[in-house]
SEFIZA-3560 file (N, C-alpha, C; in Angstrom, 3 decimals):
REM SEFIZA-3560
<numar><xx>116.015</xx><yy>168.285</yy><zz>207.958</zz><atom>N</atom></numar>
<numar><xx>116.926</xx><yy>167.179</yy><zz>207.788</zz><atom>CA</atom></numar>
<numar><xx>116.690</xx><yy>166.563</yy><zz>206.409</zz><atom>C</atom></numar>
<numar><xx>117.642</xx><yy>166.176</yy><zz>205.975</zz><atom>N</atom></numar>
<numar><xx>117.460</xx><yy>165.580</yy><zz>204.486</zz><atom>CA</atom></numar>
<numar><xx>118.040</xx><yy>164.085</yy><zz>204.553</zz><atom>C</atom></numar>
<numar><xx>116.892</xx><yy>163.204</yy><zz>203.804</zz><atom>N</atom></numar>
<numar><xx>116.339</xx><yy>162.137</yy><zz>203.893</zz><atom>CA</atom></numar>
<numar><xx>117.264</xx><yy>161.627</yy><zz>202.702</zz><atom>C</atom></numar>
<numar><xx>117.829</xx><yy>160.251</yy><zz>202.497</zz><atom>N</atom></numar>
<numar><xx>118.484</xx><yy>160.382</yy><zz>200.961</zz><atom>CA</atom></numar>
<numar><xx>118.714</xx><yy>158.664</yy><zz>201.366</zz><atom>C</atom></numar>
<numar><xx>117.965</xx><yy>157.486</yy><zz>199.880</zz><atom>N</atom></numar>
<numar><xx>118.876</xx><yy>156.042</yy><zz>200.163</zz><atom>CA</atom></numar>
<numar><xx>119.894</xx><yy>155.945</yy><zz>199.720</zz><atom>C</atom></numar>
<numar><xx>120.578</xx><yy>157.263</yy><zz>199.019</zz><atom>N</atom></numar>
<numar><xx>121.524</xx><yy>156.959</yy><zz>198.606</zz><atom>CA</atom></numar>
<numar><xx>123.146</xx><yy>156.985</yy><zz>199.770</zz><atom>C</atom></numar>
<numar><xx>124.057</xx><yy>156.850</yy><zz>199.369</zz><atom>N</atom></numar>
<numar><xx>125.211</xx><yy>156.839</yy><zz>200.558</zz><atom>CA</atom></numar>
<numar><xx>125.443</xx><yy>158.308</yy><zz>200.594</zz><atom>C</atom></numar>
<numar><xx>125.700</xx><yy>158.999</yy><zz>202.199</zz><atom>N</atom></numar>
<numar><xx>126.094</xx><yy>160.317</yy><zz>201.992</zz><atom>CA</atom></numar>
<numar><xx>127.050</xx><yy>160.707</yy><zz>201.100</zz><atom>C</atom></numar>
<numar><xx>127.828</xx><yy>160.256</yy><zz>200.490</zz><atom>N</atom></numar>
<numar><xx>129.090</xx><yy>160.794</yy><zz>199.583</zz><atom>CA</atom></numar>
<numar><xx>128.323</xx><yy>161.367</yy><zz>198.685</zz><atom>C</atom></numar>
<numar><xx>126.876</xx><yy>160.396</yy><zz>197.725</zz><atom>N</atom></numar>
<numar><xx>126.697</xx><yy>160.733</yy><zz>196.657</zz><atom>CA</atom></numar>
<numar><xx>125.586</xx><yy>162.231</yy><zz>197.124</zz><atom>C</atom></numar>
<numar><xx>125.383</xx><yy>162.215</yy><zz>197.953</zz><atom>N</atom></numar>
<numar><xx>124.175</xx><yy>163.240</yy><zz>198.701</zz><atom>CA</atom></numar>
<numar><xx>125.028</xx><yy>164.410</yy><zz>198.836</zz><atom>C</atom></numar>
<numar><xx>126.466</xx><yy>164.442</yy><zz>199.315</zz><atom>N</atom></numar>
<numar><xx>126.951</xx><yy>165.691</yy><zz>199.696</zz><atom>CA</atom></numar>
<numar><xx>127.465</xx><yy>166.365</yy><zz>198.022</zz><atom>C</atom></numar>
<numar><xx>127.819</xx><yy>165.293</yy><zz>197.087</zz><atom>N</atom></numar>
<numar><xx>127.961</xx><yy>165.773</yy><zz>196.146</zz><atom>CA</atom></numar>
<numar><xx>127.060</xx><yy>166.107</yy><zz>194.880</zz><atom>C</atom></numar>
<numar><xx>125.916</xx><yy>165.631</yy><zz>195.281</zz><atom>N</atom></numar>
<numar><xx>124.830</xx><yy>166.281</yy><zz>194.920</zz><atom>CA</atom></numar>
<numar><xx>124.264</xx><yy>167.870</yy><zz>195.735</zz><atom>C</atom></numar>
<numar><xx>124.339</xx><yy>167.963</yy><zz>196.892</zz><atom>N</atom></numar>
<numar><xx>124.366</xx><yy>169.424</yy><zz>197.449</zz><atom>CA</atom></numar>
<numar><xx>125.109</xx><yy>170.391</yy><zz>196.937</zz><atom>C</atom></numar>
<numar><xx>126.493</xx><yy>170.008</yy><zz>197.168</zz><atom>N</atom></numar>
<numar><xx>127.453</xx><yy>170.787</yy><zz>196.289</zz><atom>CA</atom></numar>
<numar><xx>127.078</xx><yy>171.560</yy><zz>195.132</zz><atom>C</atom></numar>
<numar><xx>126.514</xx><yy>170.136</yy><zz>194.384</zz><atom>N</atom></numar>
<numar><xx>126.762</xx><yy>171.013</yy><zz>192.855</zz><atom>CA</atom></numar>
<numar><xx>124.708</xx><yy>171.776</yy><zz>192.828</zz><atom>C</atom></numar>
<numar><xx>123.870</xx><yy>171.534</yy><zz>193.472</zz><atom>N</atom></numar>
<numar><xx>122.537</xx><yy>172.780</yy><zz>193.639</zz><atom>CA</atom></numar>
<numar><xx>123.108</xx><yy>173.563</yy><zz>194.652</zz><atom>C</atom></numar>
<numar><xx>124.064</xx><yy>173.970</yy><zz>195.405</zz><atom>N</atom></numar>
<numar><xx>124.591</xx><yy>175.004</yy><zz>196.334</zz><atom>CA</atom></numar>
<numar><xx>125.202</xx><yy>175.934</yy><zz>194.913</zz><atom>C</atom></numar>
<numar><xx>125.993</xx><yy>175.276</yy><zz>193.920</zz><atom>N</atom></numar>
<numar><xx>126.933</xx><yy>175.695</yy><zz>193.090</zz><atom>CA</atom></numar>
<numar><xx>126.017</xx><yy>176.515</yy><zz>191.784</zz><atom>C</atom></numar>
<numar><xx>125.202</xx><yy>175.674</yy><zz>191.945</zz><atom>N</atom></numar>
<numar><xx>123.865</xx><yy>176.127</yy><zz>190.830</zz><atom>CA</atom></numar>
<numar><xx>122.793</xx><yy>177.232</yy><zz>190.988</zz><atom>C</atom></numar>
<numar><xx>123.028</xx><yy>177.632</yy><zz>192.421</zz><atom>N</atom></numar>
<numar><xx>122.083</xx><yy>178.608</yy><zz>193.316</zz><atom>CA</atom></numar>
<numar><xx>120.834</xx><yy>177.541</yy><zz>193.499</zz><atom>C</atom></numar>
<numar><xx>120.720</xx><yy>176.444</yy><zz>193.461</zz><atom>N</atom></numar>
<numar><xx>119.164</xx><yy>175.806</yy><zz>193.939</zz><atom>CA</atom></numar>
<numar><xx>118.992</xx><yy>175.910</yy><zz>195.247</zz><atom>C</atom></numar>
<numar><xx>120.047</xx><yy>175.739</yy><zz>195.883</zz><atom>N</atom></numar>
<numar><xx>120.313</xx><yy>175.706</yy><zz>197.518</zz><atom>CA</atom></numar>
<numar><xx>121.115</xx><yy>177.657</yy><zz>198.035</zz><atom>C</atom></numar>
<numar><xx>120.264</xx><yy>177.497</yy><zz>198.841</zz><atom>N</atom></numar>
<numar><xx>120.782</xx><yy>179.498</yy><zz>199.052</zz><atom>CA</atom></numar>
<numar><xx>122.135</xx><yy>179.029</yy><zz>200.790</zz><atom>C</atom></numar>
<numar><xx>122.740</xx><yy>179.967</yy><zz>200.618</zz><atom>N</atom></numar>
<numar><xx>123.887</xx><yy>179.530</yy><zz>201.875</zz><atom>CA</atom></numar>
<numar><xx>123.021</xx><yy>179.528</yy><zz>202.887</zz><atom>C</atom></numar>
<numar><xx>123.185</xx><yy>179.679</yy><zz>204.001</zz><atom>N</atom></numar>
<numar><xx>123.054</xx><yy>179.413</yy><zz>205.206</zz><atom>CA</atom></numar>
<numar><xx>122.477</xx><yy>180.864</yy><zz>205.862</zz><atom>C</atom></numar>
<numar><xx>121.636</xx><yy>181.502</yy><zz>206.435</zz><atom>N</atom></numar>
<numar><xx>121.247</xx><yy>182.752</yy><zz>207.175</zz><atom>CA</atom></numar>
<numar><xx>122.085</xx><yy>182.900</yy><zz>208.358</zz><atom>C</atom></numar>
<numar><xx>121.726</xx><yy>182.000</yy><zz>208.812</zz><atom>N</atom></numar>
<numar><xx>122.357</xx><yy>181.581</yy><zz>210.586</zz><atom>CA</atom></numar>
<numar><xx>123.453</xx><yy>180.791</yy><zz>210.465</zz><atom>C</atom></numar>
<numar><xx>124.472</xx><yy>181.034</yy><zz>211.041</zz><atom>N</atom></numar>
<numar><xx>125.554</xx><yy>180.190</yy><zz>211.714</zz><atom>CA</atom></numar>
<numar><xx>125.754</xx><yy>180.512</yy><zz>213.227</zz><atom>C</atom></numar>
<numar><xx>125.726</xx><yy>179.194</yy><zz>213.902</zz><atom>N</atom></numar>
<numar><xx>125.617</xx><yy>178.947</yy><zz>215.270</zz><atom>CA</atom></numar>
<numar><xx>127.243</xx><yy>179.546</yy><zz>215.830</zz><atom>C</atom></numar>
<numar><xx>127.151</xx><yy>180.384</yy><zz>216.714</zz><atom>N</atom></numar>
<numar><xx>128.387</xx><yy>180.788</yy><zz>217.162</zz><atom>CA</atom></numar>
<numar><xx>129.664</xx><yy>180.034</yy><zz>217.097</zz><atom>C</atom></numar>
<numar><xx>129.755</xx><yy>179.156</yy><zz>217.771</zz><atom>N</atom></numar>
<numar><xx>130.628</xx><yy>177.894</yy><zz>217.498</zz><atom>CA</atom></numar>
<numar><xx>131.340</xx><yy>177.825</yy><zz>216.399</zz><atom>C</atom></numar>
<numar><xx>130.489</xx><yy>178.015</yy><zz>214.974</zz><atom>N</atom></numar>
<numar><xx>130.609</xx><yy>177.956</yy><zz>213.736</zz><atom>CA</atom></numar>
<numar><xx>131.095</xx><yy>178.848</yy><zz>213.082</zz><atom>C</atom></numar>
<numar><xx>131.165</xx><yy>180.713</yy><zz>213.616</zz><atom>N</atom></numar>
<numar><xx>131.248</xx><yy>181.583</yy><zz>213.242</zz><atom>CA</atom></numar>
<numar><xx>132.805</xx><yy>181.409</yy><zz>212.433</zz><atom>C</atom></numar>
<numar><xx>133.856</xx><yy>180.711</yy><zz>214.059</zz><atom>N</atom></numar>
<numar><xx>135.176</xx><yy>180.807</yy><zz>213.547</zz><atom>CA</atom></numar>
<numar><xx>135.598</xx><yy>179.859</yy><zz>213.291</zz><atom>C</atom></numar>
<numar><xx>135.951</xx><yy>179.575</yy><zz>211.837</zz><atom>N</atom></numar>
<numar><xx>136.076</xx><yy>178.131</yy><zz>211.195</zz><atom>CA</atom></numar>
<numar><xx>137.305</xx><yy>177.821</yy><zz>212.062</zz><atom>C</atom></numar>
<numar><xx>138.791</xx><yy>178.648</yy><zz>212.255</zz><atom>N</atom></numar>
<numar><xx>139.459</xx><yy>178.180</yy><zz>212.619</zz><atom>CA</atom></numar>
<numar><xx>139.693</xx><yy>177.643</yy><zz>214.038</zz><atom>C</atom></numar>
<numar><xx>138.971</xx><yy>178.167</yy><zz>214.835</zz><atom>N</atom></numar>
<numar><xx>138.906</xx><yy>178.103</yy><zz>216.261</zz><atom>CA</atom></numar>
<numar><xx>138.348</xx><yy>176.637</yy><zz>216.100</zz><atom>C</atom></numar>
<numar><xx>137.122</xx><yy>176.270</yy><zz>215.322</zz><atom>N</atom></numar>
<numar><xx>136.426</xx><yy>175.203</yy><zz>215.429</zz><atom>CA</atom></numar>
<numar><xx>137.917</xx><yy>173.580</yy><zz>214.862</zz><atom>C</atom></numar>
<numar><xx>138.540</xx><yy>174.410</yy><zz>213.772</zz><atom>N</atom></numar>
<numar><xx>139.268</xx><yy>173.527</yy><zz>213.541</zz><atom>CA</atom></numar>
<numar><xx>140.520</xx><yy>173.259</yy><zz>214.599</zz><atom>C</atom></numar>
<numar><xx>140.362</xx><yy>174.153</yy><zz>214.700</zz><atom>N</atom></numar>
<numar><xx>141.448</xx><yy>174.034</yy><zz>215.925</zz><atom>CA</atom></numar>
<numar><xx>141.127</xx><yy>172.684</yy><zz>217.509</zz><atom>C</atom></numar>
<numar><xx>139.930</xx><yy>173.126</yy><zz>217.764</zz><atom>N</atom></numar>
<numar><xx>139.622</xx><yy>172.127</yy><zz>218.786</zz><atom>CA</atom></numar>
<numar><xx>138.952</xx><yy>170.853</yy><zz>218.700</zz><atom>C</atom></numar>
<numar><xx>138.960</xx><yy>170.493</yy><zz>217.086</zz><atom>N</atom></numar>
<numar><xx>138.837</xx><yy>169.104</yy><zz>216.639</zz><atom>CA</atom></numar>
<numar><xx>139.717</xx><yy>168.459</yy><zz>216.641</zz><atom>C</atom></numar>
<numar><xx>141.015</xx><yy>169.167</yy><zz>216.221</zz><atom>N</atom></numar>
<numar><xx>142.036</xx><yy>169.050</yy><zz>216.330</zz><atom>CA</atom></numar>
<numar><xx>142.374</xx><yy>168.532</yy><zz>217.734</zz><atom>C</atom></numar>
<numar><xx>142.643</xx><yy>169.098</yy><zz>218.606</zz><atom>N</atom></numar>
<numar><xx>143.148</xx><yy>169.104</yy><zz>219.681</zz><atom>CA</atom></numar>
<numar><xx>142.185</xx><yy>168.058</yy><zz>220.195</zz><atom>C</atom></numar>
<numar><xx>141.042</xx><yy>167.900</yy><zz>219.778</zz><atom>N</atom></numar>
<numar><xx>140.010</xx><yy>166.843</yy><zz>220.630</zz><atom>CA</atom></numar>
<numar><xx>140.656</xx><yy>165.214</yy><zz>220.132</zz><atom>C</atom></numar>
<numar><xx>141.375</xx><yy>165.276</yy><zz>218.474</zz><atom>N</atom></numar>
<numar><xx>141.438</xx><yy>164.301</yy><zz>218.056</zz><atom>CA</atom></numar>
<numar><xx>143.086</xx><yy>163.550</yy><zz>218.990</zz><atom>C</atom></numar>
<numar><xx>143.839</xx><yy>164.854</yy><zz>219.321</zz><atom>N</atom></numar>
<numar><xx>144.699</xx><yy>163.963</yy><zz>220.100</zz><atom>CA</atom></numar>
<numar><xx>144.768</xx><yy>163.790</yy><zz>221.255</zz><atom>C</atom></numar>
<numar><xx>143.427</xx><yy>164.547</yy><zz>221.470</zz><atom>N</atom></numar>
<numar><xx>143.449</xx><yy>163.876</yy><zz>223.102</zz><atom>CA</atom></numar>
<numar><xx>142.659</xx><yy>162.706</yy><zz>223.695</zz><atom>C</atom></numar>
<numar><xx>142.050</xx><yy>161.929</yy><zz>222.211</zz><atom>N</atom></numar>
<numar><xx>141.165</xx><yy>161.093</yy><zz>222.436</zz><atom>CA</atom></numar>
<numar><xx>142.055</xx><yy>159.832</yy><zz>222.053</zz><atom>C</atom></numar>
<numar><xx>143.686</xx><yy>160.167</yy><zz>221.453</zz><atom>N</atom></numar>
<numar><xx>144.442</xx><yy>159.231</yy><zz>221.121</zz><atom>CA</atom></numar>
<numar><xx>145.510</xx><yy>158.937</yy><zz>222.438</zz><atom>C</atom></numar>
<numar><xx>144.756</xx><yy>159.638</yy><zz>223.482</zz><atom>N</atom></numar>
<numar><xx>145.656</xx><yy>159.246</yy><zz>224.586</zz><atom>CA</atom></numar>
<numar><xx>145.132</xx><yy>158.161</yy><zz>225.241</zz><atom>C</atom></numar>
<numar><xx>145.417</xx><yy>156.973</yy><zz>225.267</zz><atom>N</atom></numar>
<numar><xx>145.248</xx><yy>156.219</yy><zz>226.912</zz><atom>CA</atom></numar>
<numar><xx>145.441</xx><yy>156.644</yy><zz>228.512</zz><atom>C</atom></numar>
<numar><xx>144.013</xx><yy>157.051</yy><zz>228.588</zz><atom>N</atom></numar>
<numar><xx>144.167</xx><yy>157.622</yy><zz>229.734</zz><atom>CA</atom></numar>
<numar><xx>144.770</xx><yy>156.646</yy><zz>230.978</zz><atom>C</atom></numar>
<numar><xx>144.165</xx><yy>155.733</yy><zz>230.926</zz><atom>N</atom></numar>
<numar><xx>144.091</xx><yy>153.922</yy><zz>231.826</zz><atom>CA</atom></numar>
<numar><xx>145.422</xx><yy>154.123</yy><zz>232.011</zz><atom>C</atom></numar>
<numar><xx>146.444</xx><yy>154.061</yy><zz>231.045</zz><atom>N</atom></numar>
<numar><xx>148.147</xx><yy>154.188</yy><zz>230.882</zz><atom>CA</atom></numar>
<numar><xx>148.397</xx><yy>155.539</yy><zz>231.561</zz><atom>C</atom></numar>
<numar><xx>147.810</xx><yy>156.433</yy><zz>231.880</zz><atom>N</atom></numar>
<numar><xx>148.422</xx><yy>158.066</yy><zz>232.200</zz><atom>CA</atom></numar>
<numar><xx>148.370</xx><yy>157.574</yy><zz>233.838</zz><atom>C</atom></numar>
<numar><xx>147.403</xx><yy>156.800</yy><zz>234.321</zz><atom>N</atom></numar>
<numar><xx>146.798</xx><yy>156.993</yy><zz>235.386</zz><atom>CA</atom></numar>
<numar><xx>147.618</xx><yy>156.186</yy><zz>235.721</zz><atom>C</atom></numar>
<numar><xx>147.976</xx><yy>154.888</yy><zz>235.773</zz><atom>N</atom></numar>
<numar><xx>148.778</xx><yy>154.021</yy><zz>236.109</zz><atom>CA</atom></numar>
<numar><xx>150.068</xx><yy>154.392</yy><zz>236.190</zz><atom>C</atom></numar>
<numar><xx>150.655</xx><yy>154.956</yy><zz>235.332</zz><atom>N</atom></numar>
<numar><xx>152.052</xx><yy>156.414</yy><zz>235.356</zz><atom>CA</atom></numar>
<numar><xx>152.241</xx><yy>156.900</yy><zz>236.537</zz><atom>C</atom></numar>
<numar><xx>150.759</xx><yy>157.726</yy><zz>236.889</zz><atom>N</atom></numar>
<numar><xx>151.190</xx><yy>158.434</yy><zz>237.960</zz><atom>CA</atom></numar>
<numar><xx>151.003</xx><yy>157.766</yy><zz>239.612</zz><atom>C</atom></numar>
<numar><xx>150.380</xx><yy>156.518</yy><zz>238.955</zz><atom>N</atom></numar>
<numar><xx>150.080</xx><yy>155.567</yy><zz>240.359</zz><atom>CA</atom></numar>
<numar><xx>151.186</xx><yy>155.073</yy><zz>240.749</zz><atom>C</atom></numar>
<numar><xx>151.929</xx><yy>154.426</yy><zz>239.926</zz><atom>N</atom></numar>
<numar><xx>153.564</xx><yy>153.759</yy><zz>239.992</zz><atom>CA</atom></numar>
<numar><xx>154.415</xx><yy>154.888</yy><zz>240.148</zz><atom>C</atom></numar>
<numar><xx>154.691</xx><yy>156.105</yy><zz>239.913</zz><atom>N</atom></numar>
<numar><xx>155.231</xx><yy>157.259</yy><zz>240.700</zz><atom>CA</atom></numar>
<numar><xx>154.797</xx><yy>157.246</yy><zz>241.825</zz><atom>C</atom></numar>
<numar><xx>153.591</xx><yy>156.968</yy><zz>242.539</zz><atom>N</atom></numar>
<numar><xx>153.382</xx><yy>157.730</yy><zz>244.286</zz><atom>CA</atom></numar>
<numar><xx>152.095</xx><yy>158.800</yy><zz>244.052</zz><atom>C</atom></numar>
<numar><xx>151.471</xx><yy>159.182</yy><zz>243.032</zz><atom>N</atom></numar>
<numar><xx>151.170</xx><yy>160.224</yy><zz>243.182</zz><atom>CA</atom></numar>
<numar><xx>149.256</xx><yy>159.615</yy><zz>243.913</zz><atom>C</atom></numar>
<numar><xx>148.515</xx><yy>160.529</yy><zz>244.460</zz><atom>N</atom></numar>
<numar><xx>147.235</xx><yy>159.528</yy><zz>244.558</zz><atom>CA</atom></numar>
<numar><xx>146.150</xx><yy>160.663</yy><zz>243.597</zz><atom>C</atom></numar>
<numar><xx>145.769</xx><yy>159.590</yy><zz>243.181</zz><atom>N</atom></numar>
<numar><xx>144.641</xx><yy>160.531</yy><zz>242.065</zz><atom>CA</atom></numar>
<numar><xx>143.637</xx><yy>160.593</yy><zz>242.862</zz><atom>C</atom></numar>
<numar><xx>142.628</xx><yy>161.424</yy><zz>242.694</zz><atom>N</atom></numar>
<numar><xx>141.068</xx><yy>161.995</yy><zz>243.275</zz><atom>CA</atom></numar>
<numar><xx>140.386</xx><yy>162.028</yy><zz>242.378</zz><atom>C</atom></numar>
<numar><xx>138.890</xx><yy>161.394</yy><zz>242.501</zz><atom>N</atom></numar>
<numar><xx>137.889</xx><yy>161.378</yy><zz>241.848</zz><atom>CA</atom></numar>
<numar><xx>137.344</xx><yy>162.978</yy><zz>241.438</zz><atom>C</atom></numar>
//
């Protein structure tokens, strides 16, 4: 883990440019998850609009329809 008082902005752009310089070598391992950038982007994605749902509001929807929800 890397330790830094400075704000991450100035830390990631300091990595950057010793990644860019060869001081920093890439990565050996990438965690499966990680393998497929797009898959990963994909379900950030999809996480980000499903966290923009009000669920409280979905549930109440289907309560005022009739429907009965289960724990």
């Amino acid at each position: 883990m890397i330790h830094s008082t400075h704000s991450p902005k100035v830390s990631l752009v300091r990595l950057r440019e010793e990644y860019k310089n060869g001081i920093i070598n890439p990565p050996s391992f990438l965690p499966k998850w990680y393998q497929d950038i797009d898959l990963l982007a994909g379900k950030l994605a999809f996480s980000l609009v499903l966290n923009g749902i009000n669920l409280q509001s979905v549930e109440e929807h289907y309560i005022n329809k009739g429907f009965k929800l289960s724990a």
